[in-house]
C-alpha positions as CSV (number, residue, x, y, z in Angstrom):
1,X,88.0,150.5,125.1
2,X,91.0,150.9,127.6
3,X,93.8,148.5,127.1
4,X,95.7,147.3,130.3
5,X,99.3,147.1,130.4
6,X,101.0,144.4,129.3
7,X,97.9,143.0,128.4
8,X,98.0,141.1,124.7
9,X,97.7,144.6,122.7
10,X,101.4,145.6,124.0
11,X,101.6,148.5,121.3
12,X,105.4,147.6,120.9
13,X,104.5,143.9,119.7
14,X,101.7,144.8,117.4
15,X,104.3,147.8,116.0
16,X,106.4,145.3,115.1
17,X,104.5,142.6,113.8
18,X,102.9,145.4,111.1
19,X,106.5,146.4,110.7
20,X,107.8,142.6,109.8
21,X,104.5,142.4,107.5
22,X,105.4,145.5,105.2
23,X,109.1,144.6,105.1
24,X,107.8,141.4,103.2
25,X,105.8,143.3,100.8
26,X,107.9,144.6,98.1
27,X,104.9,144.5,95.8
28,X,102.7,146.3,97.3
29,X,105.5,149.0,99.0
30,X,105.5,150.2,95.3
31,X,101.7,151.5,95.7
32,X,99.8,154.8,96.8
33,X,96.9,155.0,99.5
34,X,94.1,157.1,97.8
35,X,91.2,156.8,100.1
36,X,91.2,158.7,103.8
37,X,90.1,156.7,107.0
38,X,86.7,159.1,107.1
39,X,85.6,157.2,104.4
40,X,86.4,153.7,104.6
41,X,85.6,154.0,108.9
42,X,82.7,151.3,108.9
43,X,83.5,149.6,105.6
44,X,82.6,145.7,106.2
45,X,84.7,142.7,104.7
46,X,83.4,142.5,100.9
47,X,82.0,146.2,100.9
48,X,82.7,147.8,97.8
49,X,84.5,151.7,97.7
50,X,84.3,153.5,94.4
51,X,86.4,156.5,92.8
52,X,86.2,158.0,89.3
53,X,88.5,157.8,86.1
54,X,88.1,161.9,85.2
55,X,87.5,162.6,81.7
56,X,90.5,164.3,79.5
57,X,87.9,166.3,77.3
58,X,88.9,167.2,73.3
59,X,90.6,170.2,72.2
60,X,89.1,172.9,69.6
61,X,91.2,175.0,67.3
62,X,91.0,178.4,67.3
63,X,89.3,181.1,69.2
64,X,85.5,179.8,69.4
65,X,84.3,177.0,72.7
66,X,82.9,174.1,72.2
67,X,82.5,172.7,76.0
68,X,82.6,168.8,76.4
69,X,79.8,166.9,78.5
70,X,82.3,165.5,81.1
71,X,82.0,161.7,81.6
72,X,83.1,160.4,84.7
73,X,83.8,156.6,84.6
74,X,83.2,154.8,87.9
75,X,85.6,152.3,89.3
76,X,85.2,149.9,91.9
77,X,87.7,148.3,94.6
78,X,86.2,145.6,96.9
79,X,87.6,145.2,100.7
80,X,89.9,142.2,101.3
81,X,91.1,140.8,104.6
82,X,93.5,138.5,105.6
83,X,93.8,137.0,109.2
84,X,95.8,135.0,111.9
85,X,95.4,133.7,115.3
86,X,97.1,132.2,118.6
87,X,96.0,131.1,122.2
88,X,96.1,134.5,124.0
89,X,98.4,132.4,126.4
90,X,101.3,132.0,124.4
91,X,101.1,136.0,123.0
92,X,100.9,136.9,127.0
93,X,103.8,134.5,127.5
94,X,106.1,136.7,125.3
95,X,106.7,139.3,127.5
96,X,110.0,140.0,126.2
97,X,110.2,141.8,122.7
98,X,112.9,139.6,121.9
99,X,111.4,136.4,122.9
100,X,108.5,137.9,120.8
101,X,110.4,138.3,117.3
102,X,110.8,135.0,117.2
103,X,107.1,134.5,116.2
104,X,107.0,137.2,113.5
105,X,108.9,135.4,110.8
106,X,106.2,133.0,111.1
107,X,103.2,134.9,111.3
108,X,104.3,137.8,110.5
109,X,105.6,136.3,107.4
110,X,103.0,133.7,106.7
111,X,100.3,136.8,106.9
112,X,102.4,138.8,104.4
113,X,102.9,136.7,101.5
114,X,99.5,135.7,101.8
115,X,98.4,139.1,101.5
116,X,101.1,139.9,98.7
117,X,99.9,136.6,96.5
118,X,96.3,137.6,96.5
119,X,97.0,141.5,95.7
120,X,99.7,140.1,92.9
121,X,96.8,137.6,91.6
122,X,94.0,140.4,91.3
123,X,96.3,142.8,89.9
124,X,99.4,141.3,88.1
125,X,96.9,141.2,84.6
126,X,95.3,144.4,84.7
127,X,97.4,145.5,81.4
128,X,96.1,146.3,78.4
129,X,99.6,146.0,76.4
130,X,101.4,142.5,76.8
131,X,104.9,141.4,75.9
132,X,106.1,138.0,75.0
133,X,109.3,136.4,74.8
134,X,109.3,132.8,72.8
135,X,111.5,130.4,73.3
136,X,114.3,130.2,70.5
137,X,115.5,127.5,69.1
138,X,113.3,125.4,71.5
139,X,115.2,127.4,74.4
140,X,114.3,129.7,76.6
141,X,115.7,133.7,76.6
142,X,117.0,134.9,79.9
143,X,117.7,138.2,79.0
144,X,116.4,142.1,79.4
145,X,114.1,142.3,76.1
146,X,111.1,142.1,78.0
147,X,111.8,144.6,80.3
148,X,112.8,147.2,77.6
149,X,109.7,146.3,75.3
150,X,107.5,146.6,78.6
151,X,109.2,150.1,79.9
152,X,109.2,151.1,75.9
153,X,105.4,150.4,75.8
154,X,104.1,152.4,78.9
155,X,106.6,155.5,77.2
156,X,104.6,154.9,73.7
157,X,101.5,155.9,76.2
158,X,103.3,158.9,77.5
159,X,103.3,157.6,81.0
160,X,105.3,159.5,83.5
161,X,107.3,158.4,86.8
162,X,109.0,156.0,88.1
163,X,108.7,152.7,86.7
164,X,109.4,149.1,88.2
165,X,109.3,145.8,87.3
166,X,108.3,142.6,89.2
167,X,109.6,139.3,88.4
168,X,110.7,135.7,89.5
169,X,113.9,135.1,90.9
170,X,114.3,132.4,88.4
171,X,114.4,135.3,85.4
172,X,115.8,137.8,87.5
173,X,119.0,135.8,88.7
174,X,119.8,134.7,84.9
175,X,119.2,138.5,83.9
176,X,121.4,139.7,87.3
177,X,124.4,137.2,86.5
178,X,124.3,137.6,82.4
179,X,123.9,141.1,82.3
180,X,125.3,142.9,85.4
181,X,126.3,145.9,83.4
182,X,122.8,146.7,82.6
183,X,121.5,147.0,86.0
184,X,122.8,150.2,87.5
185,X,122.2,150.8,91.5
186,X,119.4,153.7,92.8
187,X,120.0,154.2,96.5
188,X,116.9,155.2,97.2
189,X,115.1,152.3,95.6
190,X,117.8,149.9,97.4
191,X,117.1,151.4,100.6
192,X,113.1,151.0,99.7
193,X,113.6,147.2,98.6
194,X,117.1,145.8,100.2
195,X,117.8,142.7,99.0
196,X,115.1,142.5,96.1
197,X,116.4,145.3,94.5
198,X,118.3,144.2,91.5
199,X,119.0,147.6,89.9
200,X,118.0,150.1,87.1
201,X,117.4,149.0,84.0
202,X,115.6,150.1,80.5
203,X,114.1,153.0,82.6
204,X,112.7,151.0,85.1
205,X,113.9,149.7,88.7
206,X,113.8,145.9,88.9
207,X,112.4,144.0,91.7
208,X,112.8,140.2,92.5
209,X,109.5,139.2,93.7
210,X,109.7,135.5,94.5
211,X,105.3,135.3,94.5
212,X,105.2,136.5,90.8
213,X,103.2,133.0,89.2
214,X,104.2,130.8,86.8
215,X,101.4,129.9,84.1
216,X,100.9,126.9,82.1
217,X,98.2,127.3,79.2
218,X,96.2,123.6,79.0
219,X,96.1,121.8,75.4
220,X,92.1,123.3,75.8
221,X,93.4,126.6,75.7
222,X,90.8,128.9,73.5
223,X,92.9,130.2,70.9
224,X,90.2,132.0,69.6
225,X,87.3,133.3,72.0
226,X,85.0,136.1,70.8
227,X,84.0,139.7,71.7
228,X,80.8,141.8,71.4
229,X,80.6,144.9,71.1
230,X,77.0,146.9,71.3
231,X,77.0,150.9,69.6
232,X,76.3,153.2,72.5
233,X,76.3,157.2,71.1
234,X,76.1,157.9,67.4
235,X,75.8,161.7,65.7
236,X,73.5,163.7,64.2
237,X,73.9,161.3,60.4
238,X,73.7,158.4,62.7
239,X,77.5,157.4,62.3
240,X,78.5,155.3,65.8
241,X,81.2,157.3,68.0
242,X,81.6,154.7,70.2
243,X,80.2,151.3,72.3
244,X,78.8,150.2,75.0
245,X,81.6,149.0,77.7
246,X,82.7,145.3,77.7
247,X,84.5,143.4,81.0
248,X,83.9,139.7,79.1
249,X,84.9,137.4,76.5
250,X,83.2,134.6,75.1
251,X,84.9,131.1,75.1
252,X,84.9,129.1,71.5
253,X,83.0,125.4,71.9
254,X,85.1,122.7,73.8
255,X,87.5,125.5,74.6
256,X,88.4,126.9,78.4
257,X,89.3,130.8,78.8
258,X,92.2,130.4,81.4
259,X,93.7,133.0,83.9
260,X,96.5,134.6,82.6
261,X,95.9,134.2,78.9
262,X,96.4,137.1,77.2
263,X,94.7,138.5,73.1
264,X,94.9,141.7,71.1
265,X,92.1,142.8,69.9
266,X,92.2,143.2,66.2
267,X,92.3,146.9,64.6
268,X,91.9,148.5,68.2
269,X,94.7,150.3,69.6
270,X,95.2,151.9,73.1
271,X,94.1,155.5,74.1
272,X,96.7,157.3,76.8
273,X,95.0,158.9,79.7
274,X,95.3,162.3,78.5
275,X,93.0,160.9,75.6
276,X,95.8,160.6,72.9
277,X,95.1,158.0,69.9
278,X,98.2,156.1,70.0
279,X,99.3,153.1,67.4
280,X,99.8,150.4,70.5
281,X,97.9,146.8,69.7
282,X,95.0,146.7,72.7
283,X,95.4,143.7,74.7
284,X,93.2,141.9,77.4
285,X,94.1,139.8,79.4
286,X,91.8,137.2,81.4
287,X,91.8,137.2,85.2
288,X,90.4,137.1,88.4
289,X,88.7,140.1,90.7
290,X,87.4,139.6,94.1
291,X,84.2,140.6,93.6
292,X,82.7,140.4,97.6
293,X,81.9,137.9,100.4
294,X,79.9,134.9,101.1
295,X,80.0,133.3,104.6
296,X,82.9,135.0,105.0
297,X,84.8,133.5,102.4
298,X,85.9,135.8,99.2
299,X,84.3,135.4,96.4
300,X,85.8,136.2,92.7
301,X,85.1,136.1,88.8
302,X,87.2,136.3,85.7
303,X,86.9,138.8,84.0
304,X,89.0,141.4,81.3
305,X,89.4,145.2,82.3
306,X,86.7,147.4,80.7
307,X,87.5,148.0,77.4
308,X,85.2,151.2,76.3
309,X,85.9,151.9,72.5
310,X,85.6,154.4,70.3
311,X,85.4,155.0,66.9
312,X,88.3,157.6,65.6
313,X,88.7,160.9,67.4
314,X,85.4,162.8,67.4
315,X,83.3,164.3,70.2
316,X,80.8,162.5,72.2
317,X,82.6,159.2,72.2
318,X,82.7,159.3,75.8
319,X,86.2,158.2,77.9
320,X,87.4,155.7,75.7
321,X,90.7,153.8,76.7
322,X,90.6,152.1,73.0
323,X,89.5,153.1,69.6
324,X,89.4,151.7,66.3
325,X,89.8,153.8,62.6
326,X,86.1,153.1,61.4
327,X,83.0,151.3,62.4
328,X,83.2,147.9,63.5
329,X,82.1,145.7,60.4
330,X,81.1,142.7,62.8
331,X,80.2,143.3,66.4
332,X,81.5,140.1,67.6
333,X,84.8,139.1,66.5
334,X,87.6,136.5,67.3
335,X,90.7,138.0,69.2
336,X,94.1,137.2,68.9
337,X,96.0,135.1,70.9
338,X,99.2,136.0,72.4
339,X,100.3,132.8,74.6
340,X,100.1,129.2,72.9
341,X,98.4,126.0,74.2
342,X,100.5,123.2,76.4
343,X,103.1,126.2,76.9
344,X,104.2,127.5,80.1
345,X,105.2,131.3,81.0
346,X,107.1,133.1,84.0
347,X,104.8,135.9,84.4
348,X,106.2,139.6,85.0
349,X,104.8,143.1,85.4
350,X,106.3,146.5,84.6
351,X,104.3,149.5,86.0
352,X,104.0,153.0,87.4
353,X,105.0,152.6,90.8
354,X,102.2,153.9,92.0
355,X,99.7,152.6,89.4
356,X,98.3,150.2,92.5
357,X,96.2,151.4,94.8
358,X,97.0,149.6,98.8
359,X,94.1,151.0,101.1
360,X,93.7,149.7,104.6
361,X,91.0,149.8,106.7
362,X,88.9,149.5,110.2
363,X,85.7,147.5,110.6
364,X,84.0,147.2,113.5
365,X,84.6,146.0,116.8
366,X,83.3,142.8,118.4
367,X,81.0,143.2,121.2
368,X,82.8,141.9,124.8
369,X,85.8,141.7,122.6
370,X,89.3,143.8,123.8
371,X,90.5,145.7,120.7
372,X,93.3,148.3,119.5
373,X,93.8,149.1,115.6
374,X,97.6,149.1,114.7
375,X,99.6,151.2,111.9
376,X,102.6,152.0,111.0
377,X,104.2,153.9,108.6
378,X,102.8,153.0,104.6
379,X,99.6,150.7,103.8
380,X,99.8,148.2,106.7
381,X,97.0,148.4,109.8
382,X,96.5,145.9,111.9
383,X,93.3,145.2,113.7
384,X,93.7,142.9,117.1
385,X,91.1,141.6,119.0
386,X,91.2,139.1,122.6
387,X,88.3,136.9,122.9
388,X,87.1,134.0,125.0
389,X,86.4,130.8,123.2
390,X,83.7,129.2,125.8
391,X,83.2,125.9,123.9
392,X,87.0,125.1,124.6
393,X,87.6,127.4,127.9
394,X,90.5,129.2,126.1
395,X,92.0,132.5,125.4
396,X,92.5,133.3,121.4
397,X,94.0,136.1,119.6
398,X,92.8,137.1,116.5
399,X,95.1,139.5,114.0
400,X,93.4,140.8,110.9
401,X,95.2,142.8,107.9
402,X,92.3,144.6,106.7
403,X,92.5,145.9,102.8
404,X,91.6,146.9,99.4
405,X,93.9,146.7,96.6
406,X,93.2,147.7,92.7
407,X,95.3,149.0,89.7
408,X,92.4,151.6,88.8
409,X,94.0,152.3,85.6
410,X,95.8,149.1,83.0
411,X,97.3,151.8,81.0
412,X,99.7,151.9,83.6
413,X,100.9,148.4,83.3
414,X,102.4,146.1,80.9
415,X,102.2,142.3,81.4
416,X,105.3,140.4,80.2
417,X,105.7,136.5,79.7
418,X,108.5,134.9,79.1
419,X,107.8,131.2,77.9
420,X,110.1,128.1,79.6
């Protein structure tokens, strides 16, 4: 629909609104957009977009073939959205793009961080290593062991690129002051992140992000919750290959499984993405995923990332991302917990930089409303709308920050906690 001038969809105003919003995300600047506006044109709030994890296949010595059956596994993002509004009076006011900055730090803002703490929530956990750093002595350790052991983890997987780390100004300005002389300046990362951008260090760019939670584990804590595994393909002498894919855990009696907490799984170590057995303990980690809408509202469940074991190195055990030396002797075992009861942790992530996947999106117009979709350059898209509000004779404004956001892959990320 034609826009007239001046009207509340001034280009320039919306511009930089969705500017003021990205400059406020330095989570999600360290992302990648994966799928193209063909295919997420019509997508509703809640709608679910898939893609595939491709399948690394074996390798046979010597001269003769032995083609793979390629298993595709498929992942799943759901659509997010976020939105604002004002009487269309006060936006039509602010004629002057000056006058009208002075609203951004609030909405623009307010809509940012709000955006950034629900992508950080659903995503900050999908790790399957962990590192933890106990207080000694009864004191906590301000220092950069966490972010080595969490850089020095994702290289034990072979993962390649650009690393960074997210964590709390309270850790990071202890780490900054202590320890200057380990955090070597990248221009291009401090022209990416200004401020937040603390420096290089242990192979990986560090990032203050103020949003990165705090956890406390309750007294209830289960120190002990259980797993099941079921066999899925087994060869021709009936010997299992692998099992069936698990997302849950079961919680012990009078025990709570709480977000954040984090277990290895005994005698089941990691495999890399080019299908490499490696010797790195397989953690999950309990946490919430949006999983779709209900009158309008989000609705989530907790959950651990798919873990789909298999047994050694052999053919036809699918596309594991763990593996264990033998046959499970139980098929539902307690894990090990990482985190203690009544103990609190600042919470940090070290990741590829593009191991997060920021999508935005389009829905659909509404009918007798005036509309104009927004972007600028990187993830952000802004969807405006001017409606009448009959009930109240007034003018509103609505600005929605439509989105998906998923980390399709937790090899690429290592969880750290540092207990206070």
């Amino acid at each position: 629909m034609a826009i007239a001038p001046n009207s509340f969809t001034n280009r320039k105003k919306l511009e930089l609104l969705a500017t003021a919003i990205k400059d406020n995300m330095p989570y999600i600047l360290a992302s990648k957009q994966e799928f193209p506006q063909s295919e997420l044109k019509g997508k509703k709030f809640g709608a679910s977009v898939h893609t595939y994890l491709l399948d690394p296949g074996s390798v046979t010595d010597g001269i003769v073939a032995d083609p793979d059956t390629v298993t595709e596994v498929e992942l799943t993002a759901v659509m997010a959205n976020k939105n604002t509004s004002i009487e269309t009076d006060l936006w039509e006011d602010l004629n002057d793009i000056e006058d009208f900055k002075k609203i951004i730090k609030t909405k623009g803002l307010k809509l940012a961080r709000s955006i950034e703490k629900d992508v950080i929530d659903q995503n900050i956990y999908s790790s399957f290593q962990a590192v933890v750093q106990p207080k000694v002595g009864g004191v906590s350790v301000f220092d950069t062991g966490v972010i080595g052991d969490s850089s020095a983890a994702l290289g034990e997987l072979a993962v390649a690129g650009r690393l960074v780390t997210f964590a709390a100004p309270t850790y990071t300005g202890k780490v900054s002051r202590g320890l200057q002389r380990n955090l070597l300046p990248d221009d291009i990362m401090r022209d990416l992140y200004k401020s937040r951008y603390l420096g290089e260090c242990e192979n990986t760019s560090v990032i203050e992000q103020a949003l990165m939670p705090k956890i406390t584990m309750s007294s209830t804590m289960d120190t002990a919750p259980t797993i099941t595994f079921v066999a899925d393909n087994t060869d021709s002498n009936s010997n299992v290959l692998n099992y069936k894919p698990v997302s849950t855990l079961t919680a012990s009696s009078g025990k709570t499984l709480e977000e954040g907490a984090a277990y290895v799984i005994p005698d089941v170590y990691v495999v890399d993405q080019s299908g490499m057995r490696t010797n790195q303990p397989f953690v999950v980690i309990w946490h919430k995923e949006i999983t779709g809408v209900n009158k309008g509202v989000a609705t989530y469940t907790y959950k651990i990332p798919e873990v789909r074991l298999a047994v050694g190195d052999q053919k036809g055990a699918g596309n594991p991302n763990a593996w264990t030396p033998s046959p499970l002797a139980n098929l539902t075992f307690a894990l090990t917990p990482l985190l203690g009861a009544s103990k609190s942790y600042l919470v940090t992530q070290t990741r590829l930089d593009d191991a997060l996947v920021f999508d935005a999106y389009t829905f659909s117009d509404l009918p007798s409303s005036r509309t104009e979709n927004v972007g600028v350059d990187g993830p952000i898209a802004l969807k405006c709308m001017e409606f009448g509000d009959g009930k109240n004779g007034v003018q509103l404004t609505r600005i929605d920050a439509p989105y998906l956001s998923k980390i399709w892959d937790p090899r690429l990320s290592v969880t750290g906690y540092i207990e206070v």
